[in-house]
PDB file of N, H, CA, C and O in Angstrom:
ATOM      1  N   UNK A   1      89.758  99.619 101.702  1.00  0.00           N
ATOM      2  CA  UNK A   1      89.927 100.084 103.068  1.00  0.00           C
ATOM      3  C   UNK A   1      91.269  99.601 103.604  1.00  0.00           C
ATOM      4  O   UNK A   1      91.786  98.511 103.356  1.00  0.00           O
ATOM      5  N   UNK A   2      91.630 100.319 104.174  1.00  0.00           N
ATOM      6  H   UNK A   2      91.210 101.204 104.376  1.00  0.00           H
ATOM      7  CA  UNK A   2      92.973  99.708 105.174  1.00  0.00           C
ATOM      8  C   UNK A   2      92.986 100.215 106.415  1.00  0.00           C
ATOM      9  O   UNK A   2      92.493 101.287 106.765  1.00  0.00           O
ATOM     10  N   UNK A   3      93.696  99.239 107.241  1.00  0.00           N
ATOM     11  H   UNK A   3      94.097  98.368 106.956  1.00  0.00           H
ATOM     12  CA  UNK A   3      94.303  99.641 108.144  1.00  0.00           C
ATOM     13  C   UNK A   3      96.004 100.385 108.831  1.00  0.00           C
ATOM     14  O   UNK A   3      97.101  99.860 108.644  1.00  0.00           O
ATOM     15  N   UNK A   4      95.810 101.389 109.435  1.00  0.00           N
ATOM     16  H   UNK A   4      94.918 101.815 109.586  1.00  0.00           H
ATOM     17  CA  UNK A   4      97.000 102.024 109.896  1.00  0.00           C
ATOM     18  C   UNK A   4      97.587 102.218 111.318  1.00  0.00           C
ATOM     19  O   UNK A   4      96.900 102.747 112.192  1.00  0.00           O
ATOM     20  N   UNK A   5      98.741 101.831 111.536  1.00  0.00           N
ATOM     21  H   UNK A   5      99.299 101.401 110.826  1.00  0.00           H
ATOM     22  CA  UNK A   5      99.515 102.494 113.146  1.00  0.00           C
ATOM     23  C   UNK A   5     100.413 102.901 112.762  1.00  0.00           C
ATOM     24  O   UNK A   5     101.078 102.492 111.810  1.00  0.00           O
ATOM     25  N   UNK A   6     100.645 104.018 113.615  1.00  0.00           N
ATOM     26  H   UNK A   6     100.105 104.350 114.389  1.00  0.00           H
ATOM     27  CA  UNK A   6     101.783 104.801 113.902  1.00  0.00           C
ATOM     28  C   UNK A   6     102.452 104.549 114.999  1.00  0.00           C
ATOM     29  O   UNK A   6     101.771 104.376 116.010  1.00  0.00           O
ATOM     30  N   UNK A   7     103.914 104.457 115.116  1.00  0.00           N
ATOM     31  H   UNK A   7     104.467 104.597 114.294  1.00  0.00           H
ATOM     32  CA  UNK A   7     104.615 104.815 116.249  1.00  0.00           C
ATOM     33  C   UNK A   7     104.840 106.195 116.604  1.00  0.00           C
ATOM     34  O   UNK A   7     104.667 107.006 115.694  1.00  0.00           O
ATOM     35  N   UNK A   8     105.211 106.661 117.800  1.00  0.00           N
ATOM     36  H   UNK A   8     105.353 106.002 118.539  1.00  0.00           H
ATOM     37  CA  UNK A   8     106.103 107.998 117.826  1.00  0.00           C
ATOM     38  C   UNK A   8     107.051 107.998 118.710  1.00  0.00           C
ATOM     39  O   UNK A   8     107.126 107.025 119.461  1.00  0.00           O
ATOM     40  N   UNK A   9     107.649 108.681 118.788  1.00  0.00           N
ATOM     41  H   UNK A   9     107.588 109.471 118.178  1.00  0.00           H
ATOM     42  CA  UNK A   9     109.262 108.851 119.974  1.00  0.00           C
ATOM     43  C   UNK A   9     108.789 109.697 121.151  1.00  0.00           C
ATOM     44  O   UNK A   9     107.599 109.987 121.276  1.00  0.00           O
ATOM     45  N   UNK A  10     109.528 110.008 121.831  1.00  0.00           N
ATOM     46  H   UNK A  10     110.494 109.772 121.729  1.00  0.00           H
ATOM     47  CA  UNK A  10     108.848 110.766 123.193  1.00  0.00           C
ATOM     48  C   UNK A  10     108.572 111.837 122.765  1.00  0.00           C
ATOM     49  O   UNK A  10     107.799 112.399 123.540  1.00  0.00           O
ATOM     50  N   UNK A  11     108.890 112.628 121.619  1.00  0.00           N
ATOM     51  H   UNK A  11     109.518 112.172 120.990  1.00  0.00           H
ATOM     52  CA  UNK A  11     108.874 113.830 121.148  1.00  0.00           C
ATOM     53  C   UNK A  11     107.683 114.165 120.267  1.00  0.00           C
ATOM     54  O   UNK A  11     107.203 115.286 120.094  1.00  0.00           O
ATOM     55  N   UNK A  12     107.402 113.360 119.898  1.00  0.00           N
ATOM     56  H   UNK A  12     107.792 112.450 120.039  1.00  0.00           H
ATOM     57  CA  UNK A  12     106.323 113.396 118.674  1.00  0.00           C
ATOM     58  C   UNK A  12     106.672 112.607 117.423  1.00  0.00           C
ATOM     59  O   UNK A  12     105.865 112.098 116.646  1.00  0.00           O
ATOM     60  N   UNK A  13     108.170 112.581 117.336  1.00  0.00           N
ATOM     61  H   UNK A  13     108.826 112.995 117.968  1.00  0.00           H
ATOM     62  CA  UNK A  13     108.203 112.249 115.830  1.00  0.00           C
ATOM     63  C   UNK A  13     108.227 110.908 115.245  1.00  0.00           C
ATOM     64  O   UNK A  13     109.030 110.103 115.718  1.00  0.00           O
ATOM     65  N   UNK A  14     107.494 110.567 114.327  1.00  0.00           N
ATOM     66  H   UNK A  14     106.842 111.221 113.943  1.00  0.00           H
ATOM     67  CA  UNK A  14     107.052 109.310 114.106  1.00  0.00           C
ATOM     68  C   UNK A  14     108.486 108.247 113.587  1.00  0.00           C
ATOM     69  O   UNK A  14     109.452 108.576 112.898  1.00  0.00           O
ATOM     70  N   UNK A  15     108.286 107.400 113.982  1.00  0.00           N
ATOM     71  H   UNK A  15     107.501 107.132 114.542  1.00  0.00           H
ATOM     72  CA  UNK A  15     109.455 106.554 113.520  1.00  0.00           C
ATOM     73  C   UNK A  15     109.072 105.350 112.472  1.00  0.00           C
ATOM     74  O   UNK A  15     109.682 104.924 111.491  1.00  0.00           O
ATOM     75  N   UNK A  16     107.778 104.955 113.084  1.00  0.00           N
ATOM     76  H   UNK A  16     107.283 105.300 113.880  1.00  0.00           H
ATOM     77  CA  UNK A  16     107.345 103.861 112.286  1.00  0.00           C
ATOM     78  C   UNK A  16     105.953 104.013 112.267  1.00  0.00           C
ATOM     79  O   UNK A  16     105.136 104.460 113.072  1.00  0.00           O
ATOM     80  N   UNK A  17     105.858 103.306 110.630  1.00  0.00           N
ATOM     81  H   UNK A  17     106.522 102.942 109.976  1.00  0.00           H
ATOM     82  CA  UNK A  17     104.233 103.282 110.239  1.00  0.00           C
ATOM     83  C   UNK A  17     104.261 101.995 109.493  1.00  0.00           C
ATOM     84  O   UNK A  17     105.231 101.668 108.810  1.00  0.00           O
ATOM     85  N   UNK A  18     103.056 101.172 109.643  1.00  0.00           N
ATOM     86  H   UNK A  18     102.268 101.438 110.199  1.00  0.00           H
ATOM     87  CA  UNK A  18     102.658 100.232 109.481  1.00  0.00           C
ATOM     88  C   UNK A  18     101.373  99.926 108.761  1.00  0.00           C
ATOM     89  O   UNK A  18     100.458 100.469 109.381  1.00  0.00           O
ATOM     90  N   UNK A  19     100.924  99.273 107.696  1.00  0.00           N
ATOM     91  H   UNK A  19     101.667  98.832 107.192  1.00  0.00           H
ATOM     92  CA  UNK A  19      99.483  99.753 107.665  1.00  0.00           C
ATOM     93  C   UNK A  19      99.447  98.331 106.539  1.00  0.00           C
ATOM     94  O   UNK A  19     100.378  97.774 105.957  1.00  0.00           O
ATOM     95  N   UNK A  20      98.277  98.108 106.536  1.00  0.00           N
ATOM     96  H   UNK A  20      97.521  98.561 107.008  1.00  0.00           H
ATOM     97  CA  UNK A  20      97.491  96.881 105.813  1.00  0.00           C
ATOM     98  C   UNK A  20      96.528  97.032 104.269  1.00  0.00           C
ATOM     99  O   UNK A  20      95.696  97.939 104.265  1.00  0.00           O
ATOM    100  N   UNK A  21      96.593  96.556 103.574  1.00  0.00           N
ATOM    101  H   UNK A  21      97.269  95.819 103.577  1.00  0.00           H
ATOM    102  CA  UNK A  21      95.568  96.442 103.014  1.00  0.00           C
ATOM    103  C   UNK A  21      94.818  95.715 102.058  1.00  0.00           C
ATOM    104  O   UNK A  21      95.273  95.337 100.978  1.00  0.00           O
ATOM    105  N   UNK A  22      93.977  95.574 102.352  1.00  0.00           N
ATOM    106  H   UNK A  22      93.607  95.881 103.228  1.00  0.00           H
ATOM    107  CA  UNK A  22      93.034  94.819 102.105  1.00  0.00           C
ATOM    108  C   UNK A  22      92.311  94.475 101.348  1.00  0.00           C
ATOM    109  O   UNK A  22      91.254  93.885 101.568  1.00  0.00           O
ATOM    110  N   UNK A  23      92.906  94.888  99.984  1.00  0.00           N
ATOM    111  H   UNK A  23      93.765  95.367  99.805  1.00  0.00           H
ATOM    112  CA  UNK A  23      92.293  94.848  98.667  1.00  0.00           C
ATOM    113  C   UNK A  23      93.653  93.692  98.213  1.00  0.00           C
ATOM    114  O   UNK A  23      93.357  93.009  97.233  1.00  0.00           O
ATOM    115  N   UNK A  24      94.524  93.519  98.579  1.00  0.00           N
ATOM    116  H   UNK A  24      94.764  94.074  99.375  1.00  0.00           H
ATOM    117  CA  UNK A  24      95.820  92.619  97.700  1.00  0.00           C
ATOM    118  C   UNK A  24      96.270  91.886  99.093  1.00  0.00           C
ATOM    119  O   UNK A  24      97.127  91.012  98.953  1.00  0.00           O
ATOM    120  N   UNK A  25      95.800  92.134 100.406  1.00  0.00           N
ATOM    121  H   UNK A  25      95.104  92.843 100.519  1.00  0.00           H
ATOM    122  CA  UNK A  25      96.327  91.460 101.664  1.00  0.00           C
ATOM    123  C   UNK A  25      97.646  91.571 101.287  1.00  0.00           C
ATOM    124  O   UNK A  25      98.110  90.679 100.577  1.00  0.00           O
ATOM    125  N   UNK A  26      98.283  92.422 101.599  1.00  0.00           N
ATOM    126  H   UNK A  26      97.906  93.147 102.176  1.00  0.00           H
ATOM    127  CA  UNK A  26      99.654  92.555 102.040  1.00  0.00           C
ATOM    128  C   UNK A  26     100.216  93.634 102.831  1.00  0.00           C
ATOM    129  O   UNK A  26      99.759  94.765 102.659  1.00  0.00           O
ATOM    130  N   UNK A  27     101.033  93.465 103.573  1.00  0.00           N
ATOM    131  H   UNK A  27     101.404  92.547 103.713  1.00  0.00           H
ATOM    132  CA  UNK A  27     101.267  94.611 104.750  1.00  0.00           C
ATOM    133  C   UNK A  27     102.228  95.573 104.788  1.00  0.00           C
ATOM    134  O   UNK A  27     102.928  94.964 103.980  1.00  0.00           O
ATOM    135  N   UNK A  28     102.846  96.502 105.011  1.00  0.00           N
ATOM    136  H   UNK A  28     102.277  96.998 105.668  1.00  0.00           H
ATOM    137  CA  UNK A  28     103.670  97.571 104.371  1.00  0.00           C
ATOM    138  C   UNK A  28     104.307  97.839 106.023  1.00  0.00           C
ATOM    139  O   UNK A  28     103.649  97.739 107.059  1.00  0.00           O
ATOM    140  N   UNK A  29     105.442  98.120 105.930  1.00  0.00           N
ATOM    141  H   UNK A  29     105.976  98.201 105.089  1.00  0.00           H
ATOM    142  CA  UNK A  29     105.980  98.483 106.933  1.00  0.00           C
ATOM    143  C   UNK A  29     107.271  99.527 106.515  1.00  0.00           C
ATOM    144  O   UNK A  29     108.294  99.192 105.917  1.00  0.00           O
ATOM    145  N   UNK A  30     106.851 101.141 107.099  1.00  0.00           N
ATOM    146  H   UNK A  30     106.020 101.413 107.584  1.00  0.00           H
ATOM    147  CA  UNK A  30     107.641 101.841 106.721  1.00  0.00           C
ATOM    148  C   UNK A  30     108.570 102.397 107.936  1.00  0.00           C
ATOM    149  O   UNK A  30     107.847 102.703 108.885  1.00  0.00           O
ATOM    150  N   UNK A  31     109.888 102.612 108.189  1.00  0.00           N
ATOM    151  H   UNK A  31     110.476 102.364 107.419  1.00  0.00           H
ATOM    152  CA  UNK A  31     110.396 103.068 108.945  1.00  0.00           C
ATOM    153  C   UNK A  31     110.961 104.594 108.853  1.00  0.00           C
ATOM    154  O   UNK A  31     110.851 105.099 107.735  1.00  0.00           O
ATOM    155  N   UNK A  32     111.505 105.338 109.793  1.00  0.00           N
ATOM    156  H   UNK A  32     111.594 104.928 110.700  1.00  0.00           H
ATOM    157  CA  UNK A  32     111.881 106.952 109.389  1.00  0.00           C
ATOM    158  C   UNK A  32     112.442 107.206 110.322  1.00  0.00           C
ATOM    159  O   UNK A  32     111.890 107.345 111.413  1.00  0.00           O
ATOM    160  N   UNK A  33     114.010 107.362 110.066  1.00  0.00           N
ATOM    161  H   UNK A  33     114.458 107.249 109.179  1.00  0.00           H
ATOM    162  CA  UNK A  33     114.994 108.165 111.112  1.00  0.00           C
ATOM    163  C   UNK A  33     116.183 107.127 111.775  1.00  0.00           C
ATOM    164  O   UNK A  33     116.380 105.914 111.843  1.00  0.00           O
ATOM    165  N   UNK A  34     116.596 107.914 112.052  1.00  0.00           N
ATOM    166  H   UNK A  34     116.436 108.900 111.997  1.00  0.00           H
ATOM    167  CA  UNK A  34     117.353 106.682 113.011  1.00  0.00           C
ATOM    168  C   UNK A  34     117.216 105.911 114.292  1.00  0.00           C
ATOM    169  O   UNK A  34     117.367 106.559 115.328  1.00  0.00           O
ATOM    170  N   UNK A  35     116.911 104.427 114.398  1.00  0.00           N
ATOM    171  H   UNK A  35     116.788 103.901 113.556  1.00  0.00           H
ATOM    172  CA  UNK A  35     116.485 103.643 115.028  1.00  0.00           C
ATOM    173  C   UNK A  35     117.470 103.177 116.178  1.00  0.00           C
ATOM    174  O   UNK A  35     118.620 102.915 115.826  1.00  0.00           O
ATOM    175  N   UNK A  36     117.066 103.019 117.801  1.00  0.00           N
ATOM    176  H   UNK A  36     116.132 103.232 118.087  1.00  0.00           H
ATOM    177  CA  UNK A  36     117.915 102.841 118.284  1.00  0.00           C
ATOM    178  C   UNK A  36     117.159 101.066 118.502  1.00  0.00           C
ATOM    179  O   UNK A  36     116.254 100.689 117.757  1.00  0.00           O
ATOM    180  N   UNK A  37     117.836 100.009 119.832  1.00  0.00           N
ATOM    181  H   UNK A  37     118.570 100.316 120.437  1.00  0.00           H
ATOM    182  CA  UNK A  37     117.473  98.665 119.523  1.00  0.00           C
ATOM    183  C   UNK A  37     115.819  98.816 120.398  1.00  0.00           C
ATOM    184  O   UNK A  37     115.217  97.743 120.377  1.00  0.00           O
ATOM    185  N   UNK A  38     115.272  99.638 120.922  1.00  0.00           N
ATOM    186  H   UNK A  38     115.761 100.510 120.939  1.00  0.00           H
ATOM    187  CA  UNK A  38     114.469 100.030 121.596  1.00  0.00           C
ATOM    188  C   UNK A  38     113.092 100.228 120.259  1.00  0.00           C
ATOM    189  O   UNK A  38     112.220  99.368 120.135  1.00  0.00           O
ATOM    190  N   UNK A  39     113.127 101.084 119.661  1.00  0.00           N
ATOM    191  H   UNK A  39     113.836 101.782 119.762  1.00  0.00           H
ATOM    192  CA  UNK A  39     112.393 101.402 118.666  1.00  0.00           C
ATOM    193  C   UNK A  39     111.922  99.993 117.556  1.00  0.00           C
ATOM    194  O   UNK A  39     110.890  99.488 117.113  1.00  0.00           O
ATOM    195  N   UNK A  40     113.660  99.755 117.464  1.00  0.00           N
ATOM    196  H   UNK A  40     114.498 100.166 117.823  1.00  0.00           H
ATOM    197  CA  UNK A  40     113.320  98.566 116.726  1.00  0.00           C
ATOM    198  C   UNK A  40     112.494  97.145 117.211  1.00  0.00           C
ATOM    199  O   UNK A  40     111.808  96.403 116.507  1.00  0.00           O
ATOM    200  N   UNK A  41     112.753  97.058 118.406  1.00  0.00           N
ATOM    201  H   UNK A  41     113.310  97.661 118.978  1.00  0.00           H
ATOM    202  CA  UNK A  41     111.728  95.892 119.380  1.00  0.00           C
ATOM    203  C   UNK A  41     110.483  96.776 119.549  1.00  0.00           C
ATOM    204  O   UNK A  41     109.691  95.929 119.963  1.00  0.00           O
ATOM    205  N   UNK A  42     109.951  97.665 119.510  1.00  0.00           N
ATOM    206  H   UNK A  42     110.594  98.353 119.174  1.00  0.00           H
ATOM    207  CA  UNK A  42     109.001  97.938 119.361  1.00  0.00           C
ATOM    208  C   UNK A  42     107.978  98.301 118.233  1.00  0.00           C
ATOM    209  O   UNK A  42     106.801  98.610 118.420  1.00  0.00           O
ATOM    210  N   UNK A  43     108.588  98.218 117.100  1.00  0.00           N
ATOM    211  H   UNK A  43     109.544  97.967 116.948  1.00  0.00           H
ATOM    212  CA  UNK A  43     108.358  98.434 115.552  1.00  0.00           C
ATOM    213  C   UNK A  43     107.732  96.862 115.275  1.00  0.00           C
ATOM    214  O   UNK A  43     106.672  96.321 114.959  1.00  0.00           O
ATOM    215  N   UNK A  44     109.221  96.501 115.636  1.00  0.00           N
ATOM    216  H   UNK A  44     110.082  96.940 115.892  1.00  0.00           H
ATOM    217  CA  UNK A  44     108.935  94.419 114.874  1.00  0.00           C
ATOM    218  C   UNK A  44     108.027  94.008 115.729  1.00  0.00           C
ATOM    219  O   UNK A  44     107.395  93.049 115.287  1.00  0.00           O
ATOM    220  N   UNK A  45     107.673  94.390 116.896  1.00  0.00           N
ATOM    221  H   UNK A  45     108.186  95.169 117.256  1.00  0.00           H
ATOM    222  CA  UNK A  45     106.803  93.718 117.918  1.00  0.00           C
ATOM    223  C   UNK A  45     105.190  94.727 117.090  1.00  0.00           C
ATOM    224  O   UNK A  45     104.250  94.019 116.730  1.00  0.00           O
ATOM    225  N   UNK A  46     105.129  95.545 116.985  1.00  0.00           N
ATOM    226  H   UNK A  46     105.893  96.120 117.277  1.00  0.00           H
ATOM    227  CA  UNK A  46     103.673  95.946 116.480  1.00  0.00           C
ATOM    228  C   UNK A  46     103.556  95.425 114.918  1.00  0.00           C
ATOM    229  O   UNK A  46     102.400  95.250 114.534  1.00  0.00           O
ATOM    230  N   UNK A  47     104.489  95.186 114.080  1.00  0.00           N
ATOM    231  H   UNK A  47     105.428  95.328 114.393  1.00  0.00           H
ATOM    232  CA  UNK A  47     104.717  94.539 112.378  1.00  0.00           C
ATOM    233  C   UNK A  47     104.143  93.194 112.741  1.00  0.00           C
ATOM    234  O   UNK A  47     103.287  93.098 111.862  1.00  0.00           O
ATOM    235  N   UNK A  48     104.069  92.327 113.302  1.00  0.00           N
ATOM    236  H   UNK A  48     104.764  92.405 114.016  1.00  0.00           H
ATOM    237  CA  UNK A  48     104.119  91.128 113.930  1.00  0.00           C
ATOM    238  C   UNK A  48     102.455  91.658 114.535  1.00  0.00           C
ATOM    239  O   UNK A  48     101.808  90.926 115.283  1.00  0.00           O
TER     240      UNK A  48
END
């Protein structure tokens, strides 16, 4: 089983995904697109 979040931009489009799991406990953090410092404090703040 795992767990998953998504970010999105005002538009819809996802920037960041994050997700867990729980068979090896380790956490995955994927990013997509270009990041402004906004996205990124909000990415590392939900990774965290």
């Amino acid at each position: 089983m795992e767990d998953q979040v998504e970010l999105k931009k005002v538009f819809g489009d996802v920037f960041f995904r994050a997700r867990r799991s729980q068979t090896d406990s380790l956490l995955y953090g994927y990013w997509y697109g270009v990041q402004s410092v906004e996205t990124v404090k909000e990415g590392g703040y939900k990774f965290l």
